[in-house]
N, C-alpha and C positions, 0 to 999 in steps of 0.2 A: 714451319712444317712439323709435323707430330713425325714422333718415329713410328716406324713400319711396320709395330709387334701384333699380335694378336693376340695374348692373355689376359682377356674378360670373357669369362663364359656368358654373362648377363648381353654384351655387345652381340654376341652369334642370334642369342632370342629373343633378342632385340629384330636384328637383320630377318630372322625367321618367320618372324609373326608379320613385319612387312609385308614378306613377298606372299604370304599365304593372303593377305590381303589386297594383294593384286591377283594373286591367280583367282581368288575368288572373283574380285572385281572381274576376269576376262572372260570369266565362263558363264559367266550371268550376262555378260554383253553378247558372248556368240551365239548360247541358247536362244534370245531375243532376237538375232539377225536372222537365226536360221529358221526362226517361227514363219521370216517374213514370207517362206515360200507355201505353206501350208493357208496363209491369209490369200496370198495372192490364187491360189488353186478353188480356193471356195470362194474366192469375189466378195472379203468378207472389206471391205475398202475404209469405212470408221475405223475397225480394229486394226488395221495397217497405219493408220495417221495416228490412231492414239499411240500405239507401241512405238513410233518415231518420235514422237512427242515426247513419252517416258523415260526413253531410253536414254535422252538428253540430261536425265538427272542420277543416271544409275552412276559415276564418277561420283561426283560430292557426297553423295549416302557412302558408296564405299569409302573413300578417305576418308570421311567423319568415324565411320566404324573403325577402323584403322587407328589412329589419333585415339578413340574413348580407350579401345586396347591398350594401347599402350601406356596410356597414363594410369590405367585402371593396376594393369599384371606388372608394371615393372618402373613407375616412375618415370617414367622414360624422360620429361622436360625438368626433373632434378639430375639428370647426369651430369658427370663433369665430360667436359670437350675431347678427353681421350677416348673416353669410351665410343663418344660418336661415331670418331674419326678410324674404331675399330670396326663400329655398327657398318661404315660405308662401304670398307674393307668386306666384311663378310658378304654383305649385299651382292659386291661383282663379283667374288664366289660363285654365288647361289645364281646369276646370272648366265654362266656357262653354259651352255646346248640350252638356255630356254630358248622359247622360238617367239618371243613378243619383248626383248630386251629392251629395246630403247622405249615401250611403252611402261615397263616396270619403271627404267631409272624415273621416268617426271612422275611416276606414283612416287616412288623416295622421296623426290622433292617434293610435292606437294604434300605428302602428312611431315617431312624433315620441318618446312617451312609453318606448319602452325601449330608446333612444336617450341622450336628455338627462336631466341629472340632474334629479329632481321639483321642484327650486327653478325649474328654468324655464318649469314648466308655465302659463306666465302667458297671458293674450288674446293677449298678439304670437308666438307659437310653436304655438298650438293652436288648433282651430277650438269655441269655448266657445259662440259663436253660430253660424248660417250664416250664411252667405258667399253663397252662393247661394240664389236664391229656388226651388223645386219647381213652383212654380204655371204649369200652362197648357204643360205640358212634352210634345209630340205626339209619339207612339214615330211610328218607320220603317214597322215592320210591321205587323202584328194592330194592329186599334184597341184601347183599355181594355179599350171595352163594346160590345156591339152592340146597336142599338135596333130594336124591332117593332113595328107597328103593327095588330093584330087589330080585327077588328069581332066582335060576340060567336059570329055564328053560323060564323064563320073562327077561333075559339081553340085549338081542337085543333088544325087545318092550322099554325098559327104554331107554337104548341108542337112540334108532329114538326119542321118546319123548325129550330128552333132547337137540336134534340137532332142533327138531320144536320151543321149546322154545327160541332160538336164534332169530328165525323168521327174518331169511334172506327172501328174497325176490329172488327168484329165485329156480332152481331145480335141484335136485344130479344126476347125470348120473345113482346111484342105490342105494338108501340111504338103502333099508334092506342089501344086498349083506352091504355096507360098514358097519353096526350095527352087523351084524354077524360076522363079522372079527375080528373087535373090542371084541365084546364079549366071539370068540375065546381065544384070546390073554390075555383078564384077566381071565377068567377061567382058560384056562392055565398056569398060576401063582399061581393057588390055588388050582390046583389038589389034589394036599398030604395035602391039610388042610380042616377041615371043615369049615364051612361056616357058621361063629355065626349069632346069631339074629340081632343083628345092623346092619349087612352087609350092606354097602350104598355106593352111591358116592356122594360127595359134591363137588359142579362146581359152578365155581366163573360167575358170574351173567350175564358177558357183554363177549362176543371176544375180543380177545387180537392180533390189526389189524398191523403187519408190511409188505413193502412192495406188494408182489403177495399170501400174505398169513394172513389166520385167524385162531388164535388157542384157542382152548378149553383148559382152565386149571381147577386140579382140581386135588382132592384125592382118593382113595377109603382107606373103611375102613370095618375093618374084628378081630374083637376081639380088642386085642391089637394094631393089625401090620395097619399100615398107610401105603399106597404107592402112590408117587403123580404121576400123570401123565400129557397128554398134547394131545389133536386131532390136527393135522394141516391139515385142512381146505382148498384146492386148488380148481383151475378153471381146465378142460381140454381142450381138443382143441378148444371142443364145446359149452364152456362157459357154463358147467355144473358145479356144485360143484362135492366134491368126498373127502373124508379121507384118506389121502396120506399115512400117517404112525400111529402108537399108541406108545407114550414117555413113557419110566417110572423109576421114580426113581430118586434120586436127582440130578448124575452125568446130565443126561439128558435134566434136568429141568435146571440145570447151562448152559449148554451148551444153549440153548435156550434164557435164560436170559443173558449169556456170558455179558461184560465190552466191549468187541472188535465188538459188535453190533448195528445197531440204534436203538432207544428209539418206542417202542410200544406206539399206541394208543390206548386206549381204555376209554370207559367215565365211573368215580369212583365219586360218592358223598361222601364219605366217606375211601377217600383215605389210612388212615393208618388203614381203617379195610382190606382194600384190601393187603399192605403189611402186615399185622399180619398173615393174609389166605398164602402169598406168602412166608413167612418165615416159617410154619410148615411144608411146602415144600422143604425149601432150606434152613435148620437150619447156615450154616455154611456161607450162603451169607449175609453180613452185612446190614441193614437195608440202608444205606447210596445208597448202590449198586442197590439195589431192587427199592427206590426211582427214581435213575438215569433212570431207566431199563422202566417205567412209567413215562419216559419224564421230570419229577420232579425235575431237574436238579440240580434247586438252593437248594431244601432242604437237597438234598443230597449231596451238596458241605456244609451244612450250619451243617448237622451229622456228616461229615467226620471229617472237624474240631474240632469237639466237641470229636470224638473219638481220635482223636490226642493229643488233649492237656491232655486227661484223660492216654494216653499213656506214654505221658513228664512225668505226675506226677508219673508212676508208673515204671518207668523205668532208668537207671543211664547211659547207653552207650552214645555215642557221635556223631553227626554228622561227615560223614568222605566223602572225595572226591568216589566216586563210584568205585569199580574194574573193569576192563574191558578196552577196549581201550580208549582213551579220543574221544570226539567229535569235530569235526572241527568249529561246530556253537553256541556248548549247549553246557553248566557248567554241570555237574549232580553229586550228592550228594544223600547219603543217610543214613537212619539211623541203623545199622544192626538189629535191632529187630524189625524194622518197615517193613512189609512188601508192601514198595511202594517208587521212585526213583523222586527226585525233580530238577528239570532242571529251569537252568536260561540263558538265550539269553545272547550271547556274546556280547560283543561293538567291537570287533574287530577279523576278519575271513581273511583267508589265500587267496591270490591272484585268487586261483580256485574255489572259493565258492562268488560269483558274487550274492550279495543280500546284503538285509538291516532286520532291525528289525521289520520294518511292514510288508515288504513280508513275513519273513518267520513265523510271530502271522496272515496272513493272510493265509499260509498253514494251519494249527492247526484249523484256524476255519470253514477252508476246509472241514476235517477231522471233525471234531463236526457234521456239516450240512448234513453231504455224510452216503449215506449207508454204512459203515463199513463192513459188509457180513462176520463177527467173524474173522477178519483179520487185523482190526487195531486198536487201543489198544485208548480208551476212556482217554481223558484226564481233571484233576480239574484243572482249572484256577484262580488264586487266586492273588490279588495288595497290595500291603504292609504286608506283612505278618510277625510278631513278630518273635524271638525264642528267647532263652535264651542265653545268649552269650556264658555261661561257655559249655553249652552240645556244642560246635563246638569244634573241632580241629582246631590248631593253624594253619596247614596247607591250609586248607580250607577257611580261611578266608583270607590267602597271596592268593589262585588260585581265588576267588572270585575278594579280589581286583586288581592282573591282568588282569584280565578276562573280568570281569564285573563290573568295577566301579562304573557307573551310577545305578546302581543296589542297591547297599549297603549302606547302611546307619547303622552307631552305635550313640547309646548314650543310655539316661535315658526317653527314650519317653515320658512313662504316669508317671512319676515324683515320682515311687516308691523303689528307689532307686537301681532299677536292671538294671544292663546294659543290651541291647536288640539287637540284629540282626536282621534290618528292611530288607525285598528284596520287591523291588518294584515290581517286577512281577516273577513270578514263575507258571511254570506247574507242576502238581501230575500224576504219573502214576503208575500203581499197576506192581508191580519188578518181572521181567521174567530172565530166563537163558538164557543168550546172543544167539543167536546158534553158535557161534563160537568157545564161551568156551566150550557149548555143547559137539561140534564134536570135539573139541580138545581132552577132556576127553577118547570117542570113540578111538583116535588114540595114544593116549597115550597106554590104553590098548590094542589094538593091536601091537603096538609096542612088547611088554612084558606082554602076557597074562601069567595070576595065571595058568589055564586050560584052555582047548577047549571050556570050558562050558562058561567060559570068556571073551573069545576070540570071540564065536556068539552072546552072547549077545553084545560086544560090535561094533559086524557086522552088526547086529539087528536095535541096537541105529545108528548109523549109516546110514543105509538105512534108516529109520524114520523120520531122522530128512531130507534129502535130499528129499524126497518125499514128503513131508508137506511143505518141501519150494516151493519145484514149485508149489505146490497143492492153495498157499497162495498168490503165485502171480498170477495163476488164476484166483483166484475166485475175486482176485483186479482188473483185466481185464475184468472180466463180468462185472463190476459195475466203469467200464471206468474210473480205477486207474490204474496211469502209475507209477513204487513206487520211480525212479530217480535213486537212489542210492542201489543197488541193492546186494550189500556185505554183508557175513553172517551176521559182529556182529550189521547191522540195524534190525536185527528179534531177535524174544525170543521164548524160550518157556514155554507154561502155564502150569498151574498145571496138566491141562488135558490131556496135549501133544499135542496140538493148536501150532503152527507155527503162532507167529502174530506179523507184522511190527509196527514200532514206531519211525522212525527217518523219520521229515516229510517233514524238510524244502527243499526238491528238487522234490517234488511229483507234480505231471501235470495229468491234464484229459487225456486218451489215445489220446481221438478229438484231443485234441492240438499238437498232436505228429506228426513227420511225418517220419516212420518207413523207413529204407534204407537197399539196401546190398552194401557194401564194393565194389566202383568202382573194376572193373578189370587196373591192370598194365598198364600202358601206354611201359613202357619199363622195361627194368631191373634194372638203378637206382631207378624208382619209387622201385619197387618189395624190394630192398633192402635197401630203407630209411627206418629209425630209426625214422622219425616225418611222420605225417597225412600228405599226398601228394594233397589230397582230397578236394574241400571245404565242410565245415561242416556249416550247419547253428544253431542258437540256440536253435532251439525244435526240431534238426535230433536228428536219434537216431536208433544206428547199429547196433542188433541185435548179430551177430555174435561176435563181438567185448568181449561181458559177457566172453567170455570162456577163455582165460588167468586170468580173478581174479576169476573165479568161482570152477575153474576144475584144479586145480593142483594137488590135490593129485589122486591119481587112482582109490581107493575106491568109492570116490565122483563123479568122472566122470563116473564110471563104473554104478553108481542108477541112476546120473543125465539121463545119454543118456539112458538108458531103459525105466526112463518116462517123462522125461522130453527137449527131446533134440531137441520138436518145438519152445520154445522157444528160440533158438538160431536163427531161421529163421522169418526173416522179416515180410514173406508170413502171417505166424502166427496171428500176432501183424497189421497187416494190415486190414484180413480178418475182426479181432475183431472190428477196429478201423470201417468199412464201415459197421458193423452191427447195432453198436450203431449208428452211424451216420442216418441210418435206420427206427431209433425206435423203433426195439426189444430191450428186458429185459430180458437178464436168469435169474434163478432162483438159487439161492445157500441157498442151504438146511442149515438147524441150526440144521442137524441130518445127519446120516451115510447111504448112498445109501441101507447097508443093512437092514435096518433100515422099509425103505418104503416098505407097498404093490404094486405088481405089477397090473397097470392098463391099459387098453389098453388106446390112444388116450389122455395121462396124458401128463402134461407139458413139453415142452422140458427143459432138463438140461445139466449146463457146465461141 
């Protein structure tokens, strides 16, 4: 432990030029959030997906700029270790009354960390806990939340009041009509209850702006019982506003905030009051995820972590090679009480898998940047990343260094006498049921059902899971995802019963595609060759072709083709491909068609 002085003036502007390096960073984040609502008022829908798209890079340009500082004005990677360990000191200083603390400390860490060499990444140099508490932290401006107090026969006045508070700019095609419906809808939820004296809603301060849509979040409250909910906020044809559906309840609220979706804008001074407001909502979604869910990328890679190693410490299982098929591109591993699957890029891929290592961490960050539309499954990226050696199976570390040599690295790292399992790059994804083991399951019991009763359930599961896969490649097609590899065990599914893709490295824009049907015969040796008679070029792509790996079994074919049997036809996959080409944008709802009221003149959907 370094002593506790503070005599280097050079450590203060050190610490100084830091933080000005985060506050720049935050204020170039919230300006960008706060655009989203000005896009959303003029239906400008490109320029909404790009600036989410962007915004996804404004982190690394700052800390780059940060780090060139530093080394440029003061040397900063020639200090000696006291000065740092003063640099840290002044840092939670300068941290006092900010109101985005814990998002500064992982800016420290992140410019500290490619800065100093990793031997130093110890508690005195990094912020591995916080430093500063979040709790009870009052922005300047906008409160969080705003609280209302309706009586019932007042719910729609409160409701319109609440929607003027927003203070869009523009007009509802019938804001009472949609305040009454709403106010339908909770009332009717508390019919069989009375209606204590607190009764309120509490509504989080700003819109919460993704894509073609704005939503209201927020809770009501009635005695005891909490219930959160959600407005989502649309255009119609006539570039009116109008309240599409009313959410409620946590399943709902996950779905919304789902992992397999892009990152909401919305502007927070006070960001971890905003998730504390979003977790009494969604008790069981981890702060890490919530962050993510709020753009916040890096803090919530910087939580994750943090819950992980708390996990190591409280846990004895072992890392083990994954169950399920193996991958032709990707390593994946996992840890069974962990519920989430770590993949590592191979150095060496099979004759038919025609790529390299940059392409395929250039699909991934495809997939980061792209609308996701609750279909493809968010992933942490993480570069040299520690474990323990003893928690791996022995196995696991022979398929690694097969696998992936360049990857691995063992030894005594940080010199404390524990051997370490370094991977140079690895992805994190939160651990789904293959669909293949899925529908195996499905056919297994069918096979040998217990009872009838058995036997439809697992005709049920079944149909479910085949109709949520096409349902998933759909809604990849609205948002000009073409998935490549299009075989059950690439999809999973979620807790929810979500159908959502995760194996990336062969994924293409639809644009880039260029949809065919299957020449007609030339003769009857063609008809009867066992090889592609045809040429094929490398972004065709033949529809028909799916159904020998798709539809073998009968069951499967029998759900596929009742709803799903245009996509075997090109026509299909063309039509889509000339609509985006176009510049329309469907809209894929982060809620269940039943879900919405019926509007005239309301958005088109896929």
């Amino acid at each position: 432990m370094f002593p506790q002085r503070l005599d280097s003036p050079l450590a203060y502007d050190i610490a100084k030029a830091m933080m000005d390096g985060f506050n720049r960073h935050y204020r170039l984040f919230r300006a960008e959030s706060a655009r989203a609502k000005h896009r959303f008022e003029t239906a400008d829908w490109h320029g909404q997906q790009r600036a989410q798209r962007e915004r996804i890079e404004f982190y690394d340009l700052r800390v780059s700029e940060a780090v060139a500082r530093l080394e440029k004005e003061f040397k900063a990677g020639e200090q000696p270790m006291d000065v740092w360990h003063q640099v840290k000191l002044h840092y939670i200083g300068l941290l006092v009354d900010h109101h985005q603390p814990e998002l500064a400390e992982t800016f420290f860490n992140s410019v500290t960390t490619k800065i100093l060499h990793r031997a130093y990444f110890q508690n005195d140099f990094i912020f591995v806990r916080p430093a500063i508490s979040t709790e009870y932290i009052e922005p300047r401006g906008a409160p969080t939340y705003r609280p209302y107090y309706p009586k019932p026969d007042t719910l729609a006045d409160t409701i319109e009041q609440m929607l003027d508070d927003f203070a869009l700019l523009g007009s509802y095609a019938d804001k009472r009509r949609d305040a009454q419906r709403v106010a339908h809808v909770i009332l009717n939820r508390f019919h069989q209850v009375k209606l204590r004296a607190n009764f309120q809603l509490q509504v989080l301060s700003g819109l919460f702006f993704r894509n073609k849509g704005a939503y209201v979040v927020g809770k009501i409250m009635n005695g005891f019982t909490e219930i959160a909910f959600s407005l989502p906020i649309l255009h119609d044809s006539h570039g009116k506003f109008y309240i599409d559906a009313a959410l409620f309840g946590e399943d709902d609220l996950q779905m919304l905030f789902s992992f397999a979706r892009a990152y909401f804008m919305v502007d927070m001074e006070v960001p971890s009051a905003w998730v504390q407001f979003l977790r009494s909502l969604m008790p069981r979604k981890p702060r890490a995820e919530i962050y993510n869910a709020l753009g916040l990328a890096k803090q919530g890679k910087t939580l994750f972590y943090r819950d992980f190693l708390s996990h190591l410490n409280y846990s004895s299982d072992r890392f083990r090679i994954a169950p399920g098929i193996k991958g032709m591109v990707m390593l994946v591993f996992d840890l069974p009480s962990f519920p989430f699957v770590f993949k590592v890029i191979k150095d060496f891929y099979p004759p038919q898998k025609d790529t390299t290592r940059e392409q395929i961490k250039g699909k991934y960050l495809l997939v980061k940047q792209h609308d996701r539309v609750g279909r493809m499954a968010d992933t942490l990226e993480y570069s040299d990343v520690g474990f323990p050696l003893d928690r791996f199976e022995p196995e696991l570390i022979e398929e690694i260094r097969k696998f992936a040599p360049s990857q691995l690295e063992l030894g005594d790292r940080d010199g404390n006498g524990e051997m370490e399992v370094v991977l140079k790059h690895v992805y994190i994804e939160r651990r789904m049921i293959p669909l293949n083991i899925y529908l195996q399951e499905a056919f297994d019991t069918l096979a040998q059902p217990e009872s009838p009763a058995h036997a439809k359930r697992a005709k049920d599961q079944l149909e479910h899971a085949v109709v949520e896969y096409g349902n998933a490649i759909k809604d990849m097609v609205a948002a000009n995802i073409f998935p490549g590899d299009m075989l059950w065990k690439n999809f999973g599914i979620t807790r929810g019963g979500k159908v959502v893709f995760y194996d990336y490295d062969e994924i293409e824009y639809i644009t880039d595609c260029k949809f065919r049907k299957v020449p007609t015969p030339r003769n009857e040796e063609d008809e009867m060759s066992g090889e592609v008679w045809y040429s094929v070029g490398p972004k065709d792509v033949f529809p028909e072709t799916f159904e020998p790996f798709l539809l073998g079994n009968d069951d499967v074919r029998a759900a596929f083709m009742a709803h799903h049997a245009d996509l075997l036809d090109a026509a299909f996959w063309q039509h889509h491909k000339e609509r985006i080409q176009a510049g329309q944008m469907l809209d894929v709802f982060p809620y269940e068609e039943s879900q919405r009221f019926q509007h005239e003149g309301h958005a088109t959907h896929f």
